[in-house]
N, C-alpha and C positions, 0 to 999 in steps of 0.2 A: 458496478465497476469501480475498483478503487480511484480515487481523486489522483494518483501519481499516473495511472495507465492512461489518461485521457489527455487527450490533446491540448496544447494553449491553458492549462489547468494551474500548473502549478510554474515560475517563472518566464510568466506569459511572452513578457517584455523582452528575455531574453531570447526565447523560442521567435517571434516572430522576426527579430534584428538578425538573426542567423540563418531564420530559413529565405528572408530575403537576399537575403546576401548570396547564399549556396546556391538557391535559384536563379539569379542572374548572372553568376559564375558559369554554372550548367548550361545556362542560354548560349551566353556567348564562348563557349568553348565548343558546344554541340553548332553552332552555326558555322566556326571556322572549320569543325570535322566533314562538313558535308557544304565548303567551300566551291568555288570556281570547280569544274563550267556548272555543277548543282547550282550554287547561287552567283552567279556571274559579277557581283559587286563586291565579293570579299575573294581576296588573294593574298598569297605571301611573298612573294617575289614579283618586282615586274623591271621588266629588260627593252628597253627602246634605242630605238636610233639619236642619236644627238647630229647628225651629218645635218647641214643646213643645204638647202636647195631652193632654188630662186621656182620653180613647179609648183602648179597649183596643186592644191592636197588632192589625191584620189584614192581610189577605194584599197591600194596596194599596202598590205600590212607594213607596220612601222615599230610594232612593237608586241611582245610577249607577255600574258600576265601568267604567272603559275598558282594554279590551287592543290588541295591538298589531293582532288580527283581528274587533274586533270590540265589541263593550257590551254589560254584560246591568245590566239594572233590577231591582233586590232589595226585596223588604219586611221590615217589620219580625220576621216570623217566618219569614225565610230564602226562600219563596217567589220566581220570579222569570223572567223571559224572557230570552231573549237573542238579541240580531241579529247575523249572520255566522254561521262564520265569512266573509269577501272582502275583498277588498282595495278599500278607499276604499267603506268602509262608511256610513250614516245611522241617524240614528236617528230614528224614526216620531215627527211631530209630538202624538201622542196621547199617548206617554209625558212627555216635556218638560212638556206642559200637564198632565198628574197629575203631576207633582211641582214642577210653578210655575216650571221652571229657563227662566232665558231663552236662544229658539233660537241667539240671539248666541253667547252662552259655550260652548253644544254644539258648533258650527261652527268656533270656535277651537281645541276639542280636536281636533277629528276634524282638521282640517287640518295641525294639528303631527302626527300620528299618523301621517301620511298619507306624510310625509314622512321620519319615519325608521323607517319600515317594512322598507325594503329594509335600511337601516344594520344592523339586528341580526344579520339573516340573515347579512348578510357578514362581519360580527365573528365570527363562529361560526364559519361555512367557513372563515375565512384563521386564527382559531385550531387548528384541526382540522389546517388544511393545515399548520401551524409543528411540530405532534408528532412526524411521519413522520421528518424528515429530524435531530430532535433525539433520535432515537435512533441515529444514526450518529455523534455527533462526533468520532469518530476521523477521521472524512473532512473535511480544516480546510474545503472548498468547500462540505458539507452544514451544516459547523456554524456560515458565513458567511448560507446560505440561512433554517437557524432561525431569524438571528439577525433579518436584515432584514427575513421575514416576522413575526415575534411584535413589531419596534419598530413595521411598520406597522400590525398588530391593535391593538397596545396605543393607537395617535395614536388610531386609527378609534371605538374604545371611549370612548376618555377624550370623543371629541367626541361620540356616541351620548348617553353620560351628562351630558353638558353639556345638550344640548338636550331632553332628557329633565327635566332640571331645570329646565330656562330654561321649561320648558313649564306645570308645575305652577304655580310662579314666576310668571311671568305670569299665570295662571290665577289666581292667587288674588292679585294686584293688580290686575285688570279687574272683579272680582265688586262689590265695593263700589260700582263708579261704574257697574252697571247698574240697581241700583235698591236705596235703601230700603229695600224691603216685602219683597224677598227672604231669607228665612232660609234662608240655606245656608252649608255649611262644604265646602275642599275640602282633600284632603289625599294626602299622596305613597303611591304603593301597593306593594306588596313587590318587583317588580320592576325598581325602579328604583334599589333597593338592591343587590337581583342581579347588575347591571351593575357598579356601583360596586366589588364584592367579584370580580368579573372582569376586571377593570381593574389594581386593584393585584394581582391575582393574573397579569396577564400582563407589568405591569413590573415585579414581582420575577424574573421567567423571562428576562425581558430582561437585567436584572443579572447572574443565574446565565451565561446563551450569552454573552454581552460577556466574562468573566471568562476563559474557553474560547476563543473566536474570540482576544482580545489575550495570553490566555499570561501574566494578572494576575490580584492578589488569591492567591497560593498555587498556582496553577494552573498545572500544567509541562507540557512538551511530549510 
């Protein structure tokens, strides 16, 4: 087998900083796709009561966390349900009215959700898919393939987290103009940092294959 088709062979250094890099982009982009209730500690939206009450905490939901498969309604002592996981999920008008949340603002989230549902998964696979061939770049044809598979992960990402943001974002400039009487607070959920931290993690990987594929930056032939 020629010296360019083998792996880690020929700009080792580069190949290993990149395919770190795309793998843990992959990690954490595939964890967020297969979020809440799948993983119950990562979510993208969460929605709680801010109402104060002199009551001891009991097991009566307080608050909403949204995943990308699904919602579970938590109380104040951890306690909690969850619907999903499926795809183009609801949430039972019971819960909503125990926690006073108007069906309006639930129907905005599940909508946005709904919709870049598929986006994660695919940041994930097209991350996955950029590792394989960023262990060859001795092959200048594998290491053009990297290249242009991790710049379109990295667009696809940057726009996942865009409307990821735009969603919270809105979310928390429609709550006001639902009502008054509403005490609620909403606020961004770990997963949507995930993304973010896989994003620039997949356009530095970008910068490394660029560096490789052009024969710049120190980088010889």
């Amino acid at each position: 087998m020629k010296p360019h088709y083998r792996p880690f062979v020929v700009h080792h250094e580069i190949s290993i900083v990149s395919l770190a890099l795309l793998f843990v982009a992959f990690l954490f982009l595939f964890l967020v796709g297969i979020s809440l209730p799948i993983i119950k500690t990562i979510y993208l939206v969460r929605v709680y009561s801010t109402a104060e009450s002199d009551q001891p905490a009991t097991s009566i939901a307080t608050e909403l966390r949204f995943g990308v498969w699904g919602v579970c309604a938590l109380s104040a002592l951890g306690y909690g349900e969850c619907f999903g996981p499926r795809l183009g999920y609801d949430v039972p008008s019971s819960v909503t009215e125990l926690l006073d949340v108007d069906a309006s603002l639930v129907q905005a989230a599940l909508k946005g959700l709904l919709v870049i549902l598929i986006l994660h998964l695919v940041s994930a696979g097209l991350s996955l898919a950029a590792v394989i061939p960023a262990m060859f770049l001795g092959s200048h044809a594998l290491a053009i393939m990297a290249l242009v598979i991790s710049i379109t992960t990295a667009l696809l990402g940057t726009v996942v987290f865009g409307v990821d943001l735009a969603l919270v974002l809105t979310l928390k400039k429609e709550l006001p103009s639902l009502s008054s009487q509403i005490d609620l607070g909403i606020d961004f959920g770990n997963g949507i940092w995930m993304v973010l931290v896989a994003v620039v993690l997949t356009w530095i990987a970008v910068i490394t294959l660029s560096a490789r594929a052009c024969f710049c930056c120190g980088v010889r032939r």
